[in-house]
Residue frames as qw, qx, qy, qz and C-alpha x, y, z in Angstrom:
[[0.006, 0.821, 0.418, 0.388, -55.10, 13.38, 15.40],
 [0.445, -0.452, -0.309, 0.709, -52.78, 15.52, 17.42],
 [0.019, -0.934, -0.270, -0.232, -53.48, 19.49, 17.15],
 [0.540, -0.007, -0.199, 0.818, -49.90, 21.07, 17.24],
 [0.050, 0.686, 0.295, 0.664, -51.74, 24.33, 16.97],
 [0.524, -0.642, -0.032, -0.558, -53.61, 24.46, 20.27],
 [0.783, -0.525, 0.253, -0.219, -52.16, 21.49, 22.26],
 [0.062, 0.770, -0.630, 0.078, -49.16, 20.73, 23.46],
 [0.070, -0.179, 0.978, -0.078, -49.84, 17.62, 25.01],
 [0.670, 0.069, -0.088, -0.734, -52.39, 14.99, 24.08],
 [0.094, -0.376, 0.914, -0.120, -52.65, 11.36, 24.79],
 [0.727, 0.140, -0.259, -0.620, -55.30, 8.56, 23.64],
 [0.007, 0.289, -0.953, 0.089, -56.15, 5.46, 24.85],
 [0.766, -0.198, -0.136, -0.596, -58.54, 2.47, 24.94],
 [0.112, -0.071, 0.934, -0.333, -58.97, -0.37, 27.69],
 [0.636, -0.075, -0.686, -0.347, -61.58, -3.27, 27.72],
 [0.073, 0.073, -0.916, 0.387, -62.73, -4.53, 30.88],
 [0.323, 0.293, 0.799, -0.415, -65.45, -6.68, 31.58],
 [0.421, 0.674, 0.604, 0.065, -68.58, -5.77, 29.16],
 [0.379, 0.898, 0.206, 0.080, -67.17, -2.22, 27.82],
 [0.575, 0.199, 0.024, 0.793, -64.60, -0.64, 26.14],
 [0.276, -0.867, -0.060, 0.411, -63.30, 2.62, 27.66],
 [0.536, 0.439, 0.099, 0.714, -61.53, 5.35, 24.97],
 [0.346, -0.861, -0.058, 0.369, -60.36, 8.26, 26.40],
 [0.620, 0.344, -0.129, 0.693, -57.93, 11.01, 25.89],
 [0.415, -0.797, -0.106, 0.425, -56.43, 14.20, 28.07],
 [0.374, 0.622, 0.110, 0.679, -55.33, 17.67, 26.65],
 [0.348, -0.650, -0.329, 0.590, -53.82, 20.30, 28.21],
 [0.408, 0.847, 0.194, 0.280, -53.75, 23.89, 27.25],
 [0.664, -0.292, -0.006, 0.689, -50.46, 25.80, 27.10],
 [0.194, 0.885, 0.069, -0.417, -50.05, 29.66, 26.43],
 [0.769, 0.115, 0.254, 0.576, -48.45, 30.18, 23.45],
 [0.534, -0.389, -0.058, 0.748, -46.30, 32.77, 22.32],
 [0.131, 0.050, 0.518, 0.844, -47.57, 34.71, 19.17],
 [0.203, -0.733, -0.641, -0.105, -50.94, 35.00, 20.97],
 [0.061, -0.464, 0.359, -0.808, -51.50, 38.31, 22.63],
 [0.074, -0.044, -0.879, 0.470, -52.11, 37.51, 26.43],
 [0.518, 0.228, 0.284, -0.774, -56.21, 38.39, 25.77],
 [0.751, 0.208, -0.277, -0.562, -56.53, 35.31, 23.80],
 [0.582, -0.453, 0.634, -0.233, -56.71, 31.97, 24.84],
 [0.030, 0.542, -0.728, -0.420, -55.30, 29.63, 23.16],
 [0.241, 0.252, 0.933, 0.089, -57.67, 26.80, 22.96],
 [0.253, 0.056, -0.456, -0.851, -59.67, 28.03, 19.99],
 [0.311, -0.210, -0.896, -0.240, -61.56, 24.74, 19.74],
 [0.246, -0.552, -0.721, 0.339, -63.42, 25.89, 23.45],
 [0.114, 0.108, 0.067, -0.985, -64.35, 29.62, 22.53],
 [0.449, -0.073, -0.170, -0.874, -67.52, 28.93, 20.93],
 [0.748, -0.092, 0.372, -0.542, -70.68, 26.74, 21.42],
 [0.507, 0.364, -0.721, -0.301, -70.26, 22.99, 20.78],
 [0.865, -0.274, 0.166, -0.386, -71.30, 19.63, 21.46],
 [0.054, -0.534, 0.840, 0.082, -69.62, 16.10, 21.49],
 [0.855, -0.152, -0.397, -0.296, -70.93, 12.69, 20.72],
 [0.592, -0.025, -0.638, 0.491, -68.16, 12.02, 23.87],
 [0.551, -0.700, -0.440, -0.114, -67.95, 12.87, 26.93],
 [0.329, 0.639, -0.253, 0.648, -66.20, 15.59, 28.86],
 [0.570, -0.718, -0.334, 0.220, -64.90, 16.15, 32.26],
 [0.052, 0.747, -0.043, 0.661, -63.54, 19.56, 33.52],
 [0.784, -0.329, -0.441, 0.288, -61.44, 19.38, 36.45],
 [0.057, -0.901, 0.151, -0.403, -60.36, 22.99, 38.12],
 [0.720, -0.169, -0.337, 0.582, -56.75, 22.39, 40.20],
 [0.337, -0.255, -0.278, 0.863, -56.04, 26.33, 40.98],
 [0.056, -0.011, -0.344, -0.937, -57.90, 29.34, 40.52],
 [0.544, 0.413, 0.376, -0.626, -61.07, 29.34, 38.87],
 [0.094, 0.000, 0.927, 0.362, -62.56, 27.44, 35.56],
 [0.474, 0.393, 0.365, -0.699, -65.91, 29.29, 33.74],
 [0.250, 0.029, 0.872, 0.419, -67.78, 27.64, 31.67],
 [0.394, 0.100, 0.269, -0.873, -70.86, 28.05, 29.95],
 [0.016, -0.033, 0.980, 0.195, -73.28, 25.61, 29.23],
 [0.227, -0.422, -0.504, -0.719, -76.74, 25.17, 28.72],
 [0.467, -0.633, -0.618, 0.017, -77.82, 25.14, 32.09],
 [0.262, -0.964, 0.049, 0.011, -75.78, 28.70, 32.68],
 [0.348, 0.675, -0.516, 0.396, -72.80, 29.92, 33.42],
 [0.931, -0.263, -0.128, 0.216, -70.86, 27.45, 35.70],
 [0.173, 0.805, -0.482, 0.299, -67.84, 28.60, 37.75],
 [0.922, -0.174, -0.230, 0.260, -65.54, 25.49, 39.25],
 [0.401, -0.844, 0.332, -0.125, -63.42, 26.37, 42.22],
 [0.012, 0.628, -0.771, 0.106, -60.48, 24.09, 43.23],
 [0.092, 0.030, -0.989, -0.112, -61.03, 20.44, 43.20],
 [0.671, 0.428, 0.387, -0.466, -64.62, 20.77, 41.76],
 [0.174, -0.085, 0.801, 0.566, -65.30, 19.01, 38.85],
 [0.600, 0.465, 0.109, -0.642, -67.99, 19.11, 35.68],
 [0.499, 0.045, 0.847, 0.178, -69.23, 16.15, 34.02],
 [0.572, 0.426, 0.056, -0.699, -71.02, 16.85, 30.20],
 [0.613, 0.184, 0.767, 0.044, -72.50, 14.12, 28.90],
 [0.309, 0.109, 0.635, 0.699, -72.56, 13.79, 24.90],
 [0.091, 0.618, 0.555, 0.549, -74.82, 16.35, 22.78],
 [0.243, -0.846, -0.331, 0.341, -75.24, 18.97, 25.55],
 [0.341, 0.791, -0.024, 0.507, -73.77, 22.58, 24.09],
 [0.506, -0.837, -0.004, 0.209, -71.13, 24.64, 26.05],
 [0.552, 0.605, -0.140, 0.556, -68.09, 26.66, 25.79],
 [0.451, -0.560, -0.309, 0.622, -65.65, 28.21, 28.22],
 [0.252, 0.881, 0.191, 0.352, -65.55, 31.47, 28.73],
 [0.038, -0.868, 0.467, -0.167, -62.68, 31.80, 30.86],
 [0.934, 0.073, -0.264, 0.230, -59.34, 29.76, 31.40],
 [0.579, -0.766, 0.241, 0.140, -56.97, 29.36, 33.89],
 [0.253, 0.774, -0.558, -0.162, -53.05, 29.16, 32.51],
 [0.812, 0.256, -0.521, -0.064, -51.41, 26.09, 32.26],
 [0.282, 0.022, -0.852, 0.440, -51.29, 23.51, 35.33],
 [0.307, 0.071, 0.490, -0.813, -54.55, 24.92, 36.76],
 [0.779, 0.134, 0.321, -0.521, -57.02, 22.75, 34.87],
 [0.249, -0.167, 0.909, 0.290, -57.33, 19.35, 33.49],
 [0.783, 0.270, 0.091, -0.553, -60.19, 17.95, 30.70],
 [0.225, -0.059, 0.970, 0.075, -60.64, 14.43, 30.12],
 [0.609, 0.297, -0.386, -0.626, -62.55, 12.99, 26.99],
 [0.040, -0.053, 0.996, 0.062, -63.96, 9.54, 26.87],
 [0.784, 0.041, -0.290, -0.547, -66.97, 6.96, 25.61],
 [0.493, -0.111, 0.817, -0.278, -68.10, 3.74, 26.66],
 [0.638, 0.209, -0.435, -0.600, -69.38, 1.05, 24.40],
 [0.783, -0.267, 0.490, -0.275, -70.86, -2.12, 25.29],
 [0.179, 0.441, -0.843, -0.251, -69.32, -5.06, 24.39],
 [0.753, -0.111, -0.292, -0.580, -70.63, -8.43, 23.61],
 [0.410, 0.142, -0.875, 0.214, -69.29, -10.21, 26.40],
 [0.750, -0.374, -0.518, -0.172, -70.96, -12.37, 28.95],
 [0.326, 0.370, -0.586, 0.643, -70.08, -11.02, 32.45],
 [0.512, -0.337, -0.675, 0.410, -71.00, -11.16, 35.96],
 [0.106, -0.621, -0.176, 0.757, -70.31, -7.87, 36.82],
 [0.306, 0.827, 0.457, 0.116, -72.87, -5.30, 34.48],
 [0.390, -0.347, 0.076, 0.850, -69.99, -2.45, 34.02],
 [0.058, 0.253, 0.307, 0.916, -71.18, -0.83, 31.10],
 [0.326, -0.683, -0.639, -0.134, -74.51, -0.46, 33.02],
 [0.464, -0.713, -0.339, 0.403, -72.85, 1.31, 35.80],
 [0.348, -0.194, 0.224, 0.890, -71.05, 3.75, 33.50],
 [0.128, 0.761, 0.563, 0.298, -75.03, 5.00, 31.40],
 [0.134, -0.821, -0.185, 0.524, -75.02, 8.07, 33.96],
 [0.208, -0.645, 0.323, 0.660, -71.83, 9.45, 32.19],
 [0.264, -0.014, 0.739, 0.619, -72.70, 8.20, 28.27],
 [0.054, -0.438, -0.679, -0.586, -76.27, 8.47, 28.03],
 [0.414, -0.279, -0.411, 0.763, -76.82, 10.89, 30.31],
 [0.184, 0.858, 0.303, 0.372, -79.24, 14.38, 29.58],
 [0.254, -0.965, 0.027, -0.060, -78.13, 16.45, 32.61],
 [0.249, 0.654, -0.533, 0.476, -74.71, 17.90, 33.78],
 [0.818, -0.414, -0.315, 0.245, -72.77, 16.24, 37.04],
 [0.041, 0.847, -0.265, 0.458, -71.34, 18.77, 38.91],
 [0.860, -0.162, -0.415, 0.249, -68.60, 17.31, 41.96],
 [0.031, -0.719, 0.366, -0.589, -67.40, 19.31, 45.06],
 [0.468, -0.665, 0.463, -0.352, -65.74, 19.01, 47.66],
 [0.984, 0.173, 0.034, 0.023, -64.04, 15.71, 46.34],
 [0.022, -0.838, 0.542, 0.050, -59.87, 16.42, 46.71],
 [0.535, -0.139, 0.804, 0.218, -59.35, 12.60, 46.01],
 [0.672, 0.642, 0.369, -0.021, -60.95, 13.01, 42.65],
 [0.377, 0.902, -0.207, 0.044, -58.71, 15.70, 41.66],
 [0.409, -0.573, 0.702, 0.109, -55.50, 13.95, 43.24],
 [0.721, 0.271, 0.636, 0.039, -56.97, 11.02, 40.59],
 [0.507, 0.839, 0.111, 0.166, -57.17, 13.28, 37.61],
 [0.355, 0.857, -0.351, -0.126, -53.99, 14.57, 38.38],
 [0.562, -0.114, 0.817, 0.069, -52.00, 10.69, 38.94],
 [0.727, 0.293, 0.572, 0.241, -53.60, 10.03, 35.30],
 [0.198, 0.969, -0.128, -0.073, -51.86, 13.21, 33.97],
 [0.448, -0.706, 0.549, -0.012, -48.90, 12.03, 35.43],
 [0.598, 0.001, 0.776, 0.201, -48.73, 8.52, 34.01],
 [0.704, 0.643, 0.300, 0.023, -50.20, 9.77, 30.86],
 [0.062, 0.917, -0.393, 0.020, -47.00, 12.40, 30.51],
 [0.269, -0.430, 0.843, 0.180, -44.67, 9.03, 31.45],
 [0.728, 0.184, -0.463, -0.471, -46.83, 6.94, 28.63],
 [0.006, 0.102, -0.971, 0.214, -48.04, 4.76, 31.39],
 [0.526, -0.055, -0.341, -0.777, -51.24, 4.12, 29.29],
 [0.489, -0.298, -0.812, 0.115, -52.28, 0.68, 31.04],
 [0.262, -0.518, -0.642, 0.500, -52.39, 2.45, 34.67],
 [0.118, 0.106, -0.144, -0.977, -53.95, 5.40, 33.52],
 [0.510, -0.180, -0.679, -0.496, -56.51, 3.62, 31.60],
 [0.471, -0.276, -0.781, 0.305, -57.29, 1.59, 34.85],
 [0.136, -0.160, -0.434, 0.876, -57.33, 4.66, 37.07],
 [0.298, -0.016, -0.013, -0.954, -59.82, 6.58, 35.13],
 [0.507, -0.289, -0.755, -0.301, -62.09, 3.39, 35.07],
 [0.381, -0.453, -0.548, 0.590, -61.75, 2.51, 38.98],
 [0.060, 0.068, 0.164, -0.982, -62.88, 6.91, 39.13],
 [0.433, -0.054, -0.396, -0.808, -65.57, 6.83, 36.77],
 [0.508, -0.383, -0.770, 0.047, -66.92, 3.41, 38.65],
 [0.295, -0.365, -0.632, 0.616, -66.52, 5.23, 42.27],
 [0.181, -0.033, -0.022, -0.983, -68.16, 8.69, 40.92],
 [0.546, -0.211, -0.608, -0.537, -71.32, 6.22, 39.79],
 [0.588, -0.290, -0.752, -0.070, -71.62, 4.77, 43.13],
 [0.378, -0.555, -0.366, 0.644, -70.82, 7.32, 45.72],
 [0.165, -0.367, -0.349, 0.846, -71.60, 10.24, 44.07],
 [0.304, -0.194, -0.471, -0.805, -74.72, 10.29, 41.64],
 [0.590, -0.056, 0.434, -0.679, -76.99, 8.80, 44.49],
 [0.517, 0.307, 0.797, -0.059, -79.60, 6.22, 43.27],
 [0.220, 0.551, -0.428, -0.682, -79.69, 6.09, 39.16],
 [0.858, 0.169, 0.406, -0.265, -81.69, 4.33, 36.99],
 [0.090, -0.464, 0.765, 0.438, -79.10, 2.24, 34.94],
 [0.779, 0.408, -0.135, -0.457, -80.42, 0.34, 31.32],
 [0.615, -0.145, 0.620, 0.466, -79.21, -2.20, 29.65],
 [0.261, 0.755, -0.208, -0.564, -78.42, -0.82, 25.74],
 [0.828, 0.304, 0.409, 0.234, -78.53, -3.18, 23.22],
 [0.363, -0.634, 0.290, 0.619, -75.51, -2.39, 21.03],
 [0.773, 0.392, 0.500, -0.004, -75.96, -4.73, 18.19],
 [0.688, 0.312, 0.247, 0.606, -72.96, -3.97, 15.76],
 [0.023, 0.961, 0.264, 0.077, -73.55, -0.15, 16.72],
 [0.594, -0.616, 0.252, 0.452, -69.72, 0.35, 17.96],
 [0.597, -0.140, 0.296, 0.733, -67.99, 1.04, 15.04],
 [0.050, 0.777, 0.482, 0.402, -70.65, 3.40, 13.91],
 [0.355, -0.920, -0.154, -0.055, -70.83, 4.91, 17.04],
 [0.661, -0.354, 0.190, 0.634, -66.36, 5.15, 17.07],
 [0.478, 0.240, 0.384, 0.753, -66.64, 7.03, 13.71],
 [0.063, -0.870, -0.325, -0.365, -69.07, 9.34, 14.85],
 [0.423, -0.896, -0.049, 0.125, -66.57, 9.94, 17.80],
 [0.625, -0.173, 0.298, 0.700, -63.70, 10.38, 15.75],
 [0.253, 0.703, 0.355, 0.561, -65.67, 12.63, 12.82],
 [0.284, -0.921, -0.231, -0.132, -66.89, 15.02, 16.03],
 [0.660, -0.551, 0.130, 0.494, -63.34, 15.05, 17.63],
 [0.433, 0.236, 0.302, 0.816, -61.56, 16.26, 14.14],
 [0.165, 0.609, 0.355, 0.690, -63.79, 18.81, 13.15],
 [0.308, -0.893, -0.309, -0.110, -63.69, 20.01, 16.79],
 [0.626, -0.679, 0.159, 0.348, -60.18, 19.92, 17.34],
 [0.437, -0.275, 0.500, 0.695, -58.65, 20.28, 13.88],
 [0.313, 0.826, 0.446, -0.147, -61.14, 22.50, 12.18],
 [0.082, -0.874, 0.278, 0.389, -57.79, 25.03, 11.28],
 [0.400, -0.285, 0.769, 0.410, -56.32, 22.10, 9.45],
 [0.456, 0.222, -0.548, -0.665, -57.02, 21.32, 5.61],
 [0.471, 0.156, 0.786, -0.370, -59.70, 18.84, 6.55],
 [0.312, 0.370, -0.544, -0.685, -60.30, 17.47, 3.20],
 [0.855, -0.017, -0.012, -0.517, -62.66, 14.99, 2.30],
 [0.724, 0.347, -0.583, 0.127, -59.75, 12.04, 1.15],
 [0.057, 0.259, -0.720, 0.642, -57.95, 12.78, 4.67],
 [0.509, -0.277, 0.212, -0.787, -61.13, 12.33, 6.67],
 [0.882, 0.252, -0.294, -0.270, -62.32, 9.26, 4.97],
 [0.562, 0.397, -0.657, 0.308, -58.87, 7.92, 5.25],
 [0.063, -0.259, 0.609, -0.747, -59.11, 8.37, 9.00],
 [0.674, -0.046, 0.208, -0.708, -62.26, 7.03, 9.28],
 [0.175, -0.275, 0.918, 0.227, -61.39, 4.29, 7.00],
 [0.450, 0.596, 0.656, -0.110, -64.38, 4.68, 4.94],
 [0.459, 0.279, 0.522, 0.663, -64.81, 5.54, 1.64],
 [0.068, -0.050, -0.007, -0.996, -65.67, 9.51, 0.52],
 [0.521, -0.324, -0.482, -0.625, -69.21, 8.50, -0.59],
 [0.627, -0.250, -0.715, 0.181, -69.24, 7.14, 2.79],
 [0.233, -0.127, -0.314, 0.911, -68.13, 9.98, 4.59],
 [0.201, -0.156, -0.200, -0.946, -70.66, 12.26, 2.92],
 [0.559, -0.499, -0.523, -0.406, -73.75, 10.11, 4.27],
 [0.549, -0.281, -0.588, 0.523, -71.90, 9.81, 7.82],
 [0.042, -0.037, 0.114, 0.992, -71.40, 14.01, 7.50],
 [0.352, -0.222, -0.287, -0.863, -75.10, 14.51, 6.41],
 [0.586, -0.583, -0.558, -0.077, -76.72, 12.08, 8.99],
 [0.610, -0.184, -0.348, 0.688, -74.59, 13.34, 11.94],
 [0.158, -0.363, -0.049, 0.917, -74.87, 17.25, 10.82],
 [0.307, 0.822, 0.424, -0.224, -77.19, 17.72, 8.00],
 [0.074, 0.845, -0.358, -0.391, -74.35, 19.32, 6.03],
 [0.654, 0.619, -0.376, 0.218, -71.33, 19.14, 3.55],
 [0.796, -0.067, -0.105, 0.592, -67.88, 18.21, 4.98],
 [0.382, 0.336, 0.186, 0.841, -67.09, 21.79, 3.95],
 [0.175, -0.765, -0.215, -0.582, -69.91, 23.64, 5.46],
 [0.618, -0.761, -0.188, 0.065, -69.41, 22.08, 9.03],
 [0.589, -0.126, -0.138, 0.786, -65.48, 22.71, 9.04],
 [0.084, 0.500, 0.145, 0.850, -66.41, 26.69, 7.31],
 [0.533, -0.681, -0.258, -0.432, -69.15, 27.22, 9.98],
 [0.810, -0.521, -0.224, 0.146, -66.66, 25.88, 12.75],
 [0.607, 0.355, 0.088, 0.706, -64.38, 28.44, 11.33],
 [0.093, -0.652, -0.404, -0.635, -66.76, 31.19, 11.23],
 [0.567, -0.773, -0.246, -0.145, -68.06, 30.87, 14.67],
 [0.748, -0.305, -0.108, 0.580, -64.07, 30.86, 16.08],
 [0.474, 0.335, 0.204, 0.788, -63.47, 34.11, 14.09],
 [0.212, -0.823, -0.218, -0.480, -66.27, 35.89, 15.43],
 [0.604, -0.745, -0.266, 0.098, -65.31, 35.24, 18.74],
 [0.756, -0.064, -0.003, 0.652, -61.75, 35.93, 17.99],
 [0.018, -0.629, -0.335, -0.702, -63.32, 39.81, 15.93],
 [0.379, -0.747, -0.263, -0.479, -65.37, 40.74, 19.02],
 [0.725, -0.659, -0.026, 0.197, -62.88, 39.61, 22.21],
 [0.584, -0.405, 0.194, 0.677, -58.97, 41.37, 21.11],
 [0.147, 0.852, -0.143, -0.481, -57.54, 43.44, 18.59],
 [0.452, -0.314, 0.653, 0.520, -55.76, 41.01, 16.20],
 [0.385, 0.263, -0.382, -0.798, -56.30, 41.73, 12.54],
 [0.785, 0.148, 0.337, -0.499, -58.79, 39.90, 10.60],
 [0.545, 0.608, -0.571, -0.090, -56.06, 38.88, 8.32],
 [0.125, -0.421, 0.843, -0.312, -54.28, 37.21, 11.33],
 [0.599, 0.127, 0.474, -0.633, -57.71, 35.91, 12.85],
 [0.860, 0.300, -0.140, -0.389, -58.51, 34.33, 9.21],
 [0.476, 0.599, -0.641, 0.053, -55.00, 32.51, 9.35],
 [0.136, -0.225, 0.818, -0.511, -55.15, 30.91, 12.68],
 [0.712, 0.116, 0.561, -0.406, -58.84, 29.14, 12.11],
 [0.631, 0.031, 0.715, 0.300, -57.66, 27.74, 9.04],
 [0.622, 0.776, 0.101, -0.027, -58.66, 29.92, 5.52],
 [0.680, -0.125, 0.218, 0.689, -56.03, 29.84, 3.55],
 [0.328, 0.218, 0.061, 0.917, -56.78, 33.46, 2.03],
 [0.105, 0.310, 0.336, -0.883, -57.99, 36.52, 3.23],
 [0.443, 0.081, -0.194, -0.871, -60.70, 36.81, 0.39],
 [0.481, -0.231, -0.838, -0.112, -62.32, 33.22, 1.00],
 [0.273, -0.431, -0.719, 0.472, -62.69, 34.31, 4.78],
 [0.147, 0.260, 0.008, -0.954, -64.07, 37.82, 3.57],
 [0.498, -0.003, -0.536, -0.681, -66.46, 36.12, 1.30],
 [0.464, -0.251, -0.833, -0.166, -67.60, 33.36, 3.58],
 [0.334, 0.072, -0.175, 0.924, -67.73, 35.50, 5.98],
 [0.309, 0.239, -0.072, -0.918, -69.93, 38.21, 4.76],
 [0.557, -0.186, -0.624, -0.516, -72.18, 35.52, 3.09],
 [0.444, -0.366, -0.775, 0.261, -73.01, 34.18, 7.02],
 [0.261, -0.488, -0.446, 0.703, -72.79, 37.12, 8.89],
 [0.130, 0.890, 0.433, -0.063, -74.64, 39.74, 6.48],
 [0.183, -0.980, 0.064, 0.054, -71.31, 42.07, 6.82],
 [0.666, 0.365, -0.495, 0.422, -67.38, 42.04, 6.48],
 [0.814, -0.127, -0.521, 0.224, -65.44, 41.31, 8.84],
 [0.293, 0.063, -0.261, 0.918, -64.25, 44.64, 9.82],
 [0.391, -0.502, -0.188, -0.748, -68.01, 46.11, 9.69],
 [0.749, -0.385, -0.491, -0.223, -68.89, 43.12, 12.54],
 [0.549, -0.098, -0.420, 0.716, -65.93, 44.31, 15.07],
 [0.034, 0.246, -0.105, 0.963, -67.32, 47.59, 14.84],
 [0.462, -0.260, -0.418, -0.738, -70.88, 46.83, 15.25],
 [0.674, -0.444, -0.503, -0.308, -70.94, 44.13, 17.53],
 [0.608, -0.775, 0.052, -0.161, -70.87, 43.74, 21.48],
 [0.320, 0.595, -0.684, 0.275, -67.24, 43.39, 22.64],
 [0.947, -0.151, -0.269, -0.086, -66.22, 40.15, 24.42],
 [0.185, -0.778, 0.579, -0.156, -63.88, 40.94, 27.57]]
């Protein structure tokens, strides 16, 4: 599921230890060229969205704003933001490439018989309501960037490891005293893998022809399958969430630069200018040119 569009580099992995499986990936954003320099290239993080995973936000230089539901958040140098699955948020500003890192990942319990409760000590970061904000931690961010590193030499074993061994020491030394469950799984994992593969496409490859066959196929479930996964999950069509996840990128894309709406309709994935004029104008009340004029500009 790479995303030539928006990311340059992108790397996936799962590791097993003790009672849960760890899946993870790291993206970085790179400017590209054919953008003007007032638009940032990760599309996927302009507007409001959630994950059934989990996200960390790691700020190496600069600054790193986000917004989320508990406000705008600004992360300094080695501060980090934890958002735990279903919480809404979008950035609203990015640093250029090398100056921040985001790491994606889930936990699922397995049904082994261990000593040591691991997936217990990982709940904070899976089942989690509130944000985890981290400062003043410069061995975290020396960590996050060591599993950049090894992920960039496709040393996926000590990567994998690393971000465990973090995600263990964040739980014990820096969430305080947390009441940890135990979560009966009960066959719920491969449910709960397709729901974090459905959310990951249609957040990261919403521009792409994201057809019902392809999905499926990826999922490895049948269409008629898809469509009940799609309508528990969202309440929708295949088609509406990708259009709507279109929609909302365009506006932002209308109301923060100057590129045409022709351009703007190409780059989130319509393939013609009168589909995105009609779907468009059936959401937003207006074409596409009336809503640039009309609405609040987005520096």
């Amino acid at each position: 599921m790479t995303n030539d569009l928006l990311y340059d580099d992108k790397y996936e992995y799962s590791l097993t230890v003790e009672n849960v499986t760890l899946r993870f990936f790291i993206h970085e954003t790179k400017p590209i060229p054919w953008i003007a320099p007032a638009y940032d290239p990760a599309l996927i993080k302009m507007t409001d969205h959630t994950h059934t995973f989990t996200e960390m936000f790691v700020c190496l230089q600069d600054q790193l704003i986000l917004s989320t539901a508990d406000g705008v958040i600004t992360l300094q140098p080695e501060e980090a933001l934890i958002i735990p699955p279903h919480i809404s948020h979008h950035s609203v500003q990015w640093g250029d490439e090398e100056k921040w890192i985001s790491l994606s990942f889930s936990c699922s319990r397995t049904s082994a018989h261990t000593s040591a409760d691991l997936a217990s000590v990982l709940v904070p970061f899976t089942e989690g309501t509130e944000l985890i904000r981290l400062t003043n931690h410069p061995d975290l961010t020396e960590q996050v960037r060591q599993i950049r590193v090894e992920c960039r030499n496709g040393n996926r074993l000590s990567a994998s490891l690393r971000l465990m061994q973090m995600l263990v020491y964040i739980s014990d030394h820096c969430l305080g005293e947390t009441h940890r469950t135990q979560t009966e799984m009960k066959g719920e994992d491969s449910a709960e893998m397709r729901m974090f593969q459905l959310d990951h496409m249609i957040t990261s490859e919403f521009m792409r022809d994201l057809s019902a066959s392809y999905v499926a196929e990826q999922l490895f479930v049948s269409e008629r399958q898809l469509a009940r996964i799609v309508r528990k999950r969202y309440g929708c069509t295949l088609h509406r969430i990708v259009t709507d996840k279109r929609l909302s990128t365009a506006e932002y894309l209308l109301l923060s630069g100057n590129l045409s709406a022709e351009k703007i309709a190409h780059m989130v994935g319509f393939r013609s200018k009168t589909s995105f004029w009609r779907e468009f104008t059936r959401k937003y009340g207006v074409t596409p040119a009336e809503y640039r004029r009309k609405g609040p500009k987005i520096p």
